[in-house]
C-alpha positions in Angstrom: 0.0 0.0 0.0 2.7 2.1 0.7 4.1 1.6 -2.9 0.7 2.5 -4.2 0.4 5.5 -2.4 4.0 6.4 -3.5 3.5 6.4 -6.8 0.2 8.0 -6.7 2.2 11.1 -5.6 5.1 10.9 -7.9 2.4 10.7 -11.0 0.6 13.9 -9.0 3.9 15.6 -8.6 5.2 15.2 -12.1 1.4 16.7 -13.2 1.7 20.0 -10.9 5.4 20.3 -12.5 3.4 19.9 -15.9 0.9 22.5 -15.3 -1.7 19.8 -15.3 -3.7 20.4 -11.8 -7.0 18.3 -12.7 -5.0 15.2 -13.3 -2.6 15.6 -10.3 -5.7 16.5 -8.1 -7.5 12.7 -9.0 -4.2 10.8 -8.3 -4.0 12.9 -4.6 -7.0 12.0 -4.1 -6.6 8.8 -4.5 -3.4 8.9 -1.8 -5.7 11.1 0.9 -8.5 8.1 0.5 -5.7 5.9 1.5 -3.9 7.5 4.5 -6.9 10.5 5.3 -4.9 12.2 8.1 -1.6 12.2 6.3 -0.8 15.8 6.3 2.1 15.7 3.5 -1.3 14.4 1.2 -3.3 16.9 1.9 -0.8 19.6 1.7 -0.2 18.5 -2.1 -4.1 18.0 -2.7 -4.3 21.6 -1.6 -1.5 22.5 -4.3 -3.6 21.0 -6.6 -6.6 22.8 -5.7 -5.0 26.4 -5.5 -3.6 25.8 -9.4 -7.0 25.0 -10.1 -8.1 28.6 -8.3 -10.2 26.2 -5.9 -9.2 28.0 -2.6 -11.1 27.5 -0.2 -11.1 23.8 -0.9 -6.9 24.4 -1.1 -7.8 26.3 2.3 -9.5 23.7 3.7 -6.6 20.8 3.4 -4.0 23.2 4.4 -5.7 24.3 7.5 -6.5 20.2 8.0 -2.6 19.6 7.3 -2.1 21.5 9.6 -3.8 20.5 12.4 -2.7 17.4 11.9 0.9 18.6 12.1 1.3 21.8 13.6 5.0 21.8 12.3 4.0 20.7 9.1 7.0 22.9 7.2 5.6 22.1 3.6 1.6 23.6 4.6 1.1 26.3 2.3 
């Protein structure tokens, strides 16, 4: 599952680098259904949804990521 999730994100990454944030958004979806309170996950997800100009959905999993991890470093 792990592996799963791991590749999920690089796909996701590699999308956000290409400018694609719909297609980057589905694959960190599919990571935050796996591990829900992961805050690295939903600190990308929100990444995804601020390229889109979806922000207060972005707001919403960067204020989550946060609570999560207060010292969450990467929470936009």
């Amino acid at each position: 599952m792990e592996s799963d999730i791991s590749d999920l994100v690089k796909k996701g990454d590699q999308l956000i680098i290409d400018g694609d944030f719909e297609k980057a958004l589905s694959f960190f979806e599919q990571a935050v259904i796996m591990q829900p309170n992961n805050p690295s996950l939903l600190n990308k997800k929100g990444i995804a949804l601020r390229g889109l100009g979806r922000y207060d959905e972005a707001l919403e999993c960067f204020n989550k990521s946060l609570q999560l991890d207060p010292r969450d470093l990467d929470a936009s």
